[in-house]
N, C-alpha and C positions, 0 to 999 in steps of 0.2 A: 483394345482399340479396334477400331474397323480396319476392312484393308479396300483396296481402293477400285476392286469386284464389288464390295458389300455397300461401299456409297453408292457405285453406279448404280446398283440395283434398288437402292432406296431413294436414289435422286428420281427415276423412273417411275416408281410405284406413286409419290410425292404427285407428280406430274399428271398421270393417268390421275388421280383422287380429285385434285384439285383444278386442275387446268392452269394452261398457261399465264392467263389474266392474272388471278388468285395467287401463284406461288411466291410473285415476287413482293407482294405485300407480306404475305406469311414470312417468309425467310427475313423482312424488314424486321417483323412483330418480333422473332425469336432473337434475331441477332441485340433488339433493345434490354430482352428480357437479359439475355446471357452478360452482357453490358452492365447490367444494375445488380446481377448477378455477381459479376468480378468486382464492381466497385464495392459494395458491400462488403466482399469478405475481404478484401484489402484494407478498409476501413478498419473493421473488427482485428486484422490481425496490427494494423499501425495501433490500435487503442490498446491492445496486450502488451504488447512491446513498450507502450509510456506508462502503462502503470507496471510493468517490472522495471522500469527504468530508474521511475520514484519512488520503489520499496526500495531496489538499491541505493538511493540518492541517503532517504531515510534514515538505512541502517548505519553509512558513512559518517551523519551530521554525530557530533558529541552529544551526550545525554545530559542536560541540566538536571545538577541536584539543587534542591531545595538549602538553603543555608539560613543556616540560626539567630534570631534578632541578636540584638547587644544585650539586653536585657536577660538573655534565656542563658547565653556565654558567660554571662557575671555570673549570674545565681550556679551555674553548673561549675564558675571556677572556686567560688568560695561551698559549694558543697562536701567539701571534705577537711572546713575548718571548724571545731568542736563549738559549739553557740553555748551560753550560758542560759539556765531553764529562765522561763519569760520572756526572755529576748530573740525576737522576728528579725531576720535578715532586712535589709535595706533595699529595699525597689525604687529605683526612683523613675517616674514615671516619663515615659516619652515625652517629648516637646514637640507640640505638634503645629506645623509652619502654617502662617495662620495667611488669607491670601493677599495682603499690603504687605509681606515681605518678599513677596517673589519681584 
């Protein structure tokens, strides 16, 4: 950091470079930049913080498995009863809701 010798001496030099008129525009121009400056990286650091927010949120939600028609549960529960040769298991096929019964 500066110490408060080292601004004097830089508010001076400022002064002498530019002139009275000039400085107080300039010091306006800098103090906007520094401004858009901070807001900026306030920004970016609020946008870090929501997306670690929702990776946390994320990894809290339950994980949905995927589950097995009725169709797949039948065939898997008679798959370990002995079939006689030629004879195919029974599939019977879905029904499927036609749109006059909703």
């Amino acid at each position: 950091m500066l110490s408060a010798p080292d601004i004097a001496i830089l508010g001076a030099v400022a002064l002498l470079v530019f002139g009275p008129e000039q400085l107080p525009k300039l010091a306006r121009k800098f103090g906007g930049i520094m401004r858009d400056v901070q807001n900026t990286s306030h920004q970016f650091i609020r946008e870090m913080e929501r997306a670690a927010d929702e990776q946390d949120a994320a990894a809290e939600r339950p994980h949905l498995e995927a589950v097995p028609s009725p169709s797949v549960q039948a065939a898997e529960a008679h798959a370990d009863e002995p079939m006689l040769p030629g004879m195919t298991p029974e599939i019977k096929p879905k029904k499927v809701a036609e749109p006059s019964e909703f």
